[in-house]
N, C-alpha and C positions, 0 to 999 in steps of 0.2 A: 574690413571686419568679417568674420565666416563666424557662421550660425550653425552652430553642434544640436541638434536633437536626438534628445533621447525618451525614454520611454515615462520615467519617473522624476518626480521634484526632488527624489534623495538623492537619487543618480546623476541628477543635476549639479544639486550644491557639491558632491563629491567631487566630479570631475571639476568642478569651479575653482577648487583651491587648486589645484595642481596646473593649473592656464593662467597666466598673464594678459596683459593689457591684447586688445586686436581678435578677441573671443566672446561670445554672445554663446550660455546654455539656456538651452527651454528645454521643456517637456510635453511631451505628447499626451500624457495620461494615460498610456495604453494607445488601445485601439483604436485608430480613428477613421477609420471604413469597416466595413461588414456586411454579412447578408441580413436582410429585417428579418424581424421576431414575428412578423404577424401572417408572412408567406414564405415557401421554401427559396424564394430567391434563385433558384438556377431556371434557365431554358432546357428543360431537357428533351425539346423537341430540337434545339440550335447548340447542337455541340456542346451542350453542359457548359452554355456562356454563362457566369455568373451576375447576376445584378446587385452588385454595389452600392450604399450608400452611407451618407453618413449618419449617425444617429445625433438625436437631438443634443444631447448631454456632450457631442464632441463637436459641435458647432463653434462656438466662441473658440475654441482653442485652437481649431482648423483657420479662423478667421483671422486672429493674433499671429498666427504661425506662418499664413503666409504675407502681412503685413511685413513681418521682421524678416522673411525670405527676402522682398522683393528687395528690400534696403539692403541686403546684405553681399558683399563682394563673392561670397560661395556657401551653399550651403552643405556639411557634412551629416550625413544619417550613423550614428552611433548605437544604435539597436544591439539586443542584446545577439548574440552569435548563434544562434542556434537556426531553425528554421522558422521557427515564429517572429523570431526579429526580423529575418530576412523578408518576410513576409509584412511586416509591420514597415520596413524602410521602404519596400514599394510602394505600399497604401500613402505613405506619406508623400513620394516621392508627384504619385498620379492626385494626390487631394489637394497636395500645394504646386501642380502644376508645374513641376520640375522636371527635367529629360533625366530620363532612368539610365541612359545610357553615358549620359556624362556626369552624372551628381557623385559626388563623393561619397561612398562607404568603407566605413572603418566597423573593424572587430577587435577584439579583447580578451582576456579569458580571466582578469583582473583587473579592479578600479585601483591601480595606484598611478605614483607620477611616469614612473619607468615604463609600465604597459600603453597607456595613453598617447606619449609621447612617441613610443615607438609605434602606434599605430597610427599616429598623424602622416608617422616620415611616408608612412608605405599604404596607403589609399587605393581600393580597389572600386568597384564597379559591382553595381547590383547582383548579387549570383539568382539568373533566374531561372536554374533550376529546382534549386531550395525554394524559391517562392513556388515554384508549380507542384513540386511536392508538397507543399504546406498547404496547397489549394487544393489540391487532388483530397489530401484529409479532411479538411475542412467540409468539401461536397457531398465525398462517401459520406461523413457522419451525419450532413443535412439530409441528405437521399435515405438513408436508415433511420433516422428520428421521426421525419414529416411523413414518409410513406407508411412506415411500417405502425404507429403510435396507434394511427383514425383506425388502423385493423383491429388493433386490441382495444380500441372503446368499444366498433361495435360486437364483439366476440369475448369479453370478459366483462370490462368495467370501466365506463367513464375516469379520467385522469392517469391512466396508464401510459408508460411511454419505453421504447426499445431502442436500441444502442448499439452503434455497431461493436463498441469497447465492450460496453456497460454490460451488454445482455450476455457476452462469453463470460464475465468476472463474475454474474449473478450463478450462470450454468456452472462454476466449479466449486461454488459455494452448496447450490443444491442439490449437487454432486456426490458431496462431500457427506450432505445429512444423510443423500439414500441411502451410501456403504455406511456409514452408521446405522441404521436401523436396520440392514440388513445381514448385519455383520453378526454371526454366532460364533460366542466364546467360545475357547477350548480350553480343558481342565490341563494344567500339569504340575509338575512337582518341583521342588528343590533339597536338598539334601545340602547341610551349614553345620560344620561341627569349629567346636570352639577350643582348640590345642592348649596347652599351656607346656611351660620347657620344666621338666622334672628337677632340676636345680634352681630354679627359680619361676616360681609358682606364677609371680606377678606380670611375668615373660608373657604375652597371649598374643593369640590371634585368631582370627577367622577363616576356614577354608571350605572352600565350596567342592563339591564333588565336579571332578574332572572325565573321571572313565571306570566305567562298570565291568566288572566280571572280560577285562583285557579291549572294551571298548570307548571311545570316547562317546560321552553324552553332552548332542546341543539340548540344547536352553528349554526347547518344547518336546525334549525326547522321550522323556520319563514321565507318563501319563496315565499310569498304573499305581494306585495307592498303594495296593498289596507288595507292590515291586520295591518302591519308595521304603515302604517300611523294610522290607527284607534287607535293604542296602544297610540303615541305621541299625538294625540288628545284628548287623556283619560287623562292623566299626566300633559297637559298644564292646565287644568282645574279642578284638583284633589286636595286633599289638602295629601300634603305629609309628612308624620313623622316619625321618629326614632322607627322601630318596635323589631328589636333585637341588641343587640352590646356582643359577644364573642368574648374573649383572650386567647391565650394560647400560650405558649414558644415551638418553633419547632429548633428541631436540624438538621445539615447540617453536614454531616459527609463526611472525606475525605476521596480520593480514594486509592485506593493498588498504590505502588511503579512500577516504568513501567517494561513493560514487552515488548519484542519489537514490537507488534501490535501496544500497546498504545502510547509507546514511537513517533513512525512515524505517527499515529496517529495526537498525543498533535503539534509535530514539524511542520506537514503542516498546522494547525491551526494557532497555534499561530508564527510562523516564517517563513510560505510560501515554507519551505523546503520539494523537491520531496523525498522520501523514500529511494533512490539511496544516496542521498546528506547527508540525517538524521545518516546511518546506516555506509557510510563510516566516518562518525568526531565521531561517537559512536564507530567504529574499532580503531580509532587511540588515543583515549583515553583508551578503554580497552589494547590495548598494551604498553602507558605507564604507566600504575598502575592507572589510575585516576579513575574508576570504573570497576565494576564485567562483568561478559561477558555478550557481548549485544545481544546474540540470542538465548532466553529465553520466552519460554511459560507460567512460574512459578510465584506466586506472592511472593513465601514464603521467609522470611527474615532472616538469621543466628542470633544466643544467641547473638552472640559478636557485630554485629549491630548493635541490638535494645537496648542496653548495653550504644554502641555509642553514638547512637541517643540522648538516654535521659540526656546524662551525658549531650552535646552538648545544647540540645535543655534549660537545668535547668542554665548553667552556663550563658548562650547567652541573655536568653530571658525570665529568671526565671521559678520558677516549677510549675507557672500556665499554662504555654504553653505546657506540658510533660504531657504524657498520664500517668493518674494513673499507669494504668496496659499498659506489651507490646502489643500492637495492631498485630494481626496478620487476614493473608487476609487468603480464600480459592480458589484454581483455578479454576477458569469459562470456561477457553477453552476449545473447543473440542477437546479431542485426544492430551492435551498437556501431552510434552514431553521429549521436549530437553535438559531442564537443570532442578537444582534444585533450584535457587535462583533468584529472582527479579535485575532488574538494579538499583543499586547504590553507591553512590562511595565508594573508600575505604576508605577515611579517611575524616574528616569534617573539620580538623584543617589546611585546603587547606588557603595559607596566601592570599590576595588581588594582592600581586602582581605577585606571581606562575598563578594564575588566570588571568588577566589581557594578559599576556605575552601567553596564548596560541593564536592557529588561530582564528578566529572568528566563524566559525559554530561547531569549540571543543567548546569555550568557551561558547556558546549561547545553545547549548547541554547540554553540563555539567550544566549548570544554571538552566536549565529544571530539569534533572536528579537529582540534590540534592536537589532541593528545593521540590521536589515530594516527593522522599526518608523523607526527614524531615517532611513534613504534615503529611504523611499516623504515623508520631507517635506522632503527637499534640491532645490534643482535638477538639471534634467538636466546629462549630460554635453556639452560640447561637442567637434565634431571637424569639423577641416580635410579636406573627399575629393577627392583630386585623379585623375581620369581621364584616359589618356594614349593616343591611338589611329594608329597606326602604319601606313604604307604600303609593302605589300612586294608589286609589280608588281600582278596581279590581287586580292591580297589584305588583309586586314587587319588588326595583331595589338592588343593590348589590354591594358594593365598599370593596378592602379588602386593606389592608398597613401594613406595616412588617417593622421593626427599630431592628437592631443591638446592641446585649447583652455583647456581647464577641464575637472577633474574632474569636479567636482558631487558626486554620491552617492557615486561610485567611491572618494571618500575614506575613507568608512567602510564599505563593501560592492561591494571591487574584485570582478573579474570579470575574464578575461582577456583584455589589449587588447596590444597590440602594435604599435608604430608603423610604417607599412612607409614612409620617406621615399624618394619619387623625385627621380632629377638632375634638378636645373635647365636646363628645357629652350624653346627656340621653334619654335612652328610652324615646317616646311616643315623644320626642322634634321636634316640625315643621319646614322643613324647605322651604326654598325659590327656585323657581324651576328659576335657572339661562336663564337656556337653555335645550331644549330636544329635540332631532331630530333622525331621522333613517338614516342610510346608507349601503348601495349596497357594496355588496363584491359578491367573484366568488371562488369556489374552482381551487384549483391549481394543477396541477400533481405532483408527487415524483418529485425531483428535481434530477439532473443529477450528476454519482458518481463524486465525488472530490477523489482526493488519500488516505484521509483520509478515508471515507465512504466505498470506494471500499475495504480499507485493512479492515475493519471493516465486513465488508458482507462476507469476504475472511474466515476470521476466526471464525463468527459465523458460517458460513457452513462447516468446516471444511477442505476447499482447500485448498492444503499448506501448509505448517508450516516456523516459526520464519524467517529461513535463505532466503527461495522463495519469498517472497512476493514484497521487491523491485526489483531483476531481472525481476519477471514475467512480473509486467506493466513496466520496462524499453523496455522490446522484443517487447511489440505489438504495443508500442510508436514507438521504432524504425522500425518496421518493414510495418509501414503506416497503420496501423489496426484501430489506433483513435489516436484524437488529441485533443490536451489541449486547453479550449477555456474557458478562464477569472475561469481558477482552475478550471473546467470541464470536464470530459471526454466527447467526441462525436464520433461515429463510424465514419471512411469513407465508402465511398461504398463500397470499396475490404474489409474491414472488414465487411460488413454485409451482402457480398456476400457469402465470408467466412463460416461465421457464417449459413447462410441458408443453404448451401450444407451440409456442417457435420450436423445439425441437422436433415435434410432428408435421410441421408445415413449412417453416422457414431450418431446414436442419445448416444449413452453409452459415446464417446467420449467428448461433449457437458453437458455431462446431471450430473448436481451437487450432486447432491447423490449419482451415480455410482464414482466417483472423490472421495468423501468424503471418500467411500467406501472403495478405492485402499488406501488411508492412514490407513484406521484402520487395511487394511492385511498387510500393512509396520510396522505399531506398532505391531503387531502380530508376526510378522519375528523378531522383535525387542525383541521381549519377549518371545521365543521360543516355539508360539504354530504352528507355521505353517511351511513350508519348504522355504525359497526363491524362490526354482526354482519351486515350485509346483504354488505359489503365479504367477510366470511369465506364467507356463501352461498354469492356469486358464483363463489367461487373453487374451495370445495372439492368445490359438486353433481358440475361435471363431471369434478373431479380424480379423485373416488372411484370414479364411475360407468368413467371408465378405466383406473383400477388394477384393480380387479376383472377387468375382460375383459383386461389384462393377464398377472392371474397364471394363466388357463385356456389365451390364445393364444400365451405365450411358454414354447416348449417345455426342460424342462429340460438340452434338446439342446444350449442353447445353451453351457452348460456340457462345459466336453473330460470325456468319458466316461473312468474310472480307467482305466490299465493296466498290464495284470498283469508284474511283474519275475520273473525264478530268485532276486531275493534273500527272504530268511528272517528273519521277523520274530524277535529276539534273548528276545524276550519273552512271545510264546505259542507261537511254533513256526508261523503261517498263512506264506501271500505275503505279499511288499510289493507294493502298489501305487503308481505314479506319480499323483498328485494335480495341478491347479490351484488355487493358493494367492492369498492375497491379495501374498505378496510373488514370484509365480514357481511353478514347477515343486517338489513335495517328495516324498519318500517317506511312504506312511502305510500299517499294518496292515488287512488286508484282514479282518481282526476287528471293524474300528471299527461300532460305538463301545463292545463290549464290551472291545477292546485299542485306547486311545488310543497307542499307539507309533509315531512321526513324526520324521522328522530328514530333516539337508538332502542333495542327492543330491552327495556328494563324490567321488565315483571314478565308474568306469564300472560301468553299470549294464545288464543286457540285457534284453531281451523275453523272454516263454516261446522265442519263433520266433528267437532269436539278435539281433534287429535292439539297435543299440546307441544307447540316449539320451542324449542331452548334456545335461549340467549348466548349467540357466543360468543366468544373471549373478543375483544376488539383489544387489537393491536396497537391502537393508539392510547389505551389506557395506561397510568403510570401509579393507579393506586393513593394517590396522593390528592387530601382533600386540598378544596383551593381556601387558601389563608386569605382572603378579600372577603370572602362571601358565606366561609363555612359551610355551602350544603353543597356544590358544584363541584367534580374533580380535574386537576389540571390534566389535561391531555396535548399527547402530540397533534402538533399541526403546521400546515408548510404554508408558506410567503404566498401570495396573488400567483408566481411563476414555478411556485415549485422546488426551489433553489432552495432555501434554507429552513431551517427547523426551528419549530418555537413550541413554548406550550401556555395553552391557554385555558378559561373555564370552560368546561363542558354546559354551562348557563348562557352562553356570551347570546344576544347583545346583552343580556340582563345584567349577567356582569363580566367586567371587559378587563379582568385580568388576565396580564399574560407576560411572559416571559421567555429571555435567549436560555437560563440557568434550566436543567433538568433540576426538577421540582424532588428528583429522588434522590440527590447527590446533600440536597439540604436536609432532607428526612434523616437522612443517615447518619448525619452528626449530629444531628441532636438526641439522637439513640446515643 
């Protein structure tokens, strides 16, 4: 009998049906070694040894696991293929006391009978280079969380924490606010007259001005109102005609098959879904067979595929819909890596009601995912563009309209197209000037990242890869660094205080390049030009040697010194003092730490000297009274570890309501 582990109980049952008699699946649960949570776990005086162990919650399953090892005639590690599986089959391999160098590992890039089976026949051997790269990342991120975290308690605020990921993706969000607010408009113009064809009135169109007194005008050229006006007063009084009319057939060609950027991407666009939400309904379809594995930097497509595809797409939709030839993409990504195969499903012949019957965000997922998969092997769109150029005395105006040839892909992965048909028109033809006026526009700043944008900027820079990208904005989300406002990110002040200090002191930490960097010596570990631990060397000699001169040259001035209020601690009788907090300004007992006594500053408050301090905005407020208790309001607030967000009453213990639901998302529909 051989004993298959893998990671999950679905991934289990899945591959269960497609084995016969002489096979045993278990599940790991995940990870079943690690470094602890209560010490950084590495030697960094001994070669950045790591100490291992197991955690309490993965005992029983380690003890069952190598129960049914020891009984078993071999045991195969089926992890998933990336580098964290690989990483996951060695922990298994050294926790159930198995020889790494003879145990069986298999890969996949899909749970059906055909992949499985073929990856039985052909069994390789632990790749431990991907485990050292997967450990190399693993350490960097414990060496930048543990080291750098205790700097910003004592130097900002108790509960802070930095990231070797987390604290770049924060920096280009706060990035992002400074050229917003430092961003000045500039005034300009537009000039829009509305033609009509003098034999038929009802004939119209729009044309925008092209070129001024024999020159062309871009977009922000015409900045002059007096100017603007001069042009419309040339045109009211001009006589206007039909100077060019060009056509020509333009193609629209679809995109690659998703990959999981674009995947979370496409999903918070067009379905609102955060990156956390997209990639767990894409786990839980890859675990039951319903697509290839969704943490994939790849665009490229298997024979057997695009095989699929077209049989599918000829029988379905006929063979004008089916790309001559298979369509294959090239990868764009930086430093991609992970896998070898784009997300799509495994099979097409998915019936309506198998479909129907999943959860809602698989099903609205998967909808996504096939219908991509099937465009990228349609043909393009076709479209008629007709451009229309127009003579008004010195000037010249411009209207262009595009009408729909053929679908293509747009049949099963429309997009919004809009036909703008122009009148029927001949050169030199006069026409009738409806209307012509100028208007006032103002440039506008970049607009602020959305999850989409931000994963988008994550991986053209190359921060991160496939598996981080929803983690990292779930951390700085929960951990009060920015907040979502109408699909936006915005810093809070602790995040862009944050963000100031590591940029002034740790700038390598902060700095996108250097970041980019550290993944290509991770790919490099991966590929065996570099050592692991030489990789962690490099990195930490001079990291440490600067946090050190750090904690002596950064004075804890930096920090706003307490000060003293007329109010009276209810609890021992001292001052209160005004504090900086992690979320704002609060009051705390000028006892502390023998009187923890702390609350938020809700009324006026004065100085010994009378001067009066303003309560401000706390970041954790949500405006929403708490429906338990009616006088308390629910506020944000995060788990024992930090990890996940709830909201609770600003009363608690008094009262102990609380909830996973943002308390504003229910305000709003009952509005």
């Amino acid at each position: 009998m051989k004993l298959i582990i893998v990671e999950s109980p679905t991934k289990a049952k899945t591959i269960g049906k497609f084995l016969g008699k002489g096979y045993e699946l278990l599940s790991s649960f995940g990870h079943i070694r690690d470094l602890p949570k209560s010490k950084i776990g590495v030697d960094l005086e001994n070669d950045f040894e790591p100490k291992y162990m197991i955690p309490a919650k993965a005992r029983e399953t380690v003890k069952k696991l190598k129960k049914e090892a020891g009984k078993a005639d071999a045991v195969v590690l089926a992890t998933d293929e990336d580098r964290e599986g690989e990483a996951i089959a060695w922990h298994l391999a050294a926790a159930l006391g198995l020889d790494a160098e003879k145990t069986e590992r298999i890969v996949f890039h899909e749970i059906t009978e055909r992949a499985i089976q073929e990856a039985l026949k052909s069994p390789r051997r632990i790749d431990m280079s991907l485990v050292d790269a997967q450990q190399a990342r693993r350490i960097l991120d414990r060496i930048v969380g543990y080291k750098l975290s205790p700097f910003l308690w004592q130097k900002v605020a108790r509960g802070l924490s930095a990231g070797r990921v987390q604290s770049v993706t924060l920096r280009l969000i706060v990035d992002r606010e400074r050229e917003i607010r430092a961003f000045v408009p500039t005034r300009y113009f537009s000039v829009v007259a509305e033609l009509t064809k003098k034999t038929d009135p009802a004939a119209t169109c729009l044309a925008e001005l092209f070129s001024a007194y024999g020159k062309q005008v871009d977009r922000l050229e015409l900045q002059d109102e007096a100017a603007a006006k001069k042009i419309v007063d040339d045109i009211k009084v001009a006589t206007v005609r039909v100077k060019e009319i060009t056509q020509k057939e333009v193609k629209r060609h679809p995109s690659p098959p998703f990959t999981t950027s674009t995947l979370t991407q496409t999903a918070a666009n067009k379905l609102g879904y955060a990156a956390k939400k997209t990639m767990f309904a894409a786990q839980k379809l890859y675990e039951n067979g319903w697509i290839t594995y969704m943490r994939t930097d790849s665009v490229n497509i298997a024979s057997e595929a695009l095989s699929m595809a077209k049989e599918y797409l000829e029988k379905e939709l006929g063979a004008e819909y089916a790309a001559d030839a298979p369509r294959r993409f090239a990868t764009k990504s930086k430093g991609a890596q992970e896998a070898h195969e784009a997300i799509r499903p495994t099979h097409l012949n998915r019936s309506a009601a198998d479909i129907e019957a999943l959860e809602p965000s698989m099903r609205k997922v998967y909808d996504l995912i096939s219908k991509r998969f099937l465009a990228s092997q349609m043909p393009p769109a076709r479209f008629n563009q007709m451009t229309i150029l127009f003579e008004a005395g010195p000037h010249i105006l411009k209207t262009t309209g595009s009408q729909m040839l053929f679908p293509g892909f747009l049949k099963v992965y429309p997009s919004k197209t809009e036909d703008v048909i122009l009148p029927t028109l001949e050169e030199k033809e006069e026409m009738d000037v409806k209307e012509v006026k100028y208007e006032e526009h103002f440039t506008e700043p970049a607009a602020r990242y959305s999850e989409a944008t931000l994963i988008k900027a994550l991986e053209e820079n190359g921060v991160g890869r496939p598996s981080t990208y929803a983690p990292t904005i779930s951390t700085i989300e929960a951990r009060g660094y920015v907040e979502k406002i109408e699909r936006r990110f915005h810093p809070t002040e602790i995040g862009e205080k944050v963000t100031t200090l590591l940029e002034e002191h740790f700038p390598t930490i902060v700095d996108v390049g250097f970041t980019a960097g550290m993944e290509e010596g991770l790919d490099d570990v991966a590929e065996k030009k570099i050592a692991w631990k030489k990789l962690l060397k490099d990195f930490y000699d001079p990291f440490a040697k600067n946090l050190a001169e750090k904690y002596e040259s950064v004075a804890r001035a930096e920090r706003p010194e307490p000060i003293e209020t007329n109010e009276i601690c209810d609890k021992c009788g001292k001052k209160m003092v005004v504090r900086a907090g992690r979320y704002g300004k609060f009051l705390a007992c000028s006892g502390f730490p023998e009187c923890k006594n702390a609350k938020k500053i809700t009324g006026e408050v004065k100085t010994e000297s009378g001067a009066v301090i303003e309560p401000e905005a706390d970041n954790r407020s949500t405006g929403v009274k708490c429906d338990k208790c009616g006088e308390g309001e629910m506020m944000k607030r995060f788990t024992k570890k930090g990890r996940r967000l709830f909201f609770g009453c600003s009363r608690y213990p008094q009262c102990d309501n609380a909830t996973w639901t943002d308390p504003r998302k229910a305000a709003d529909k009952k509005d």
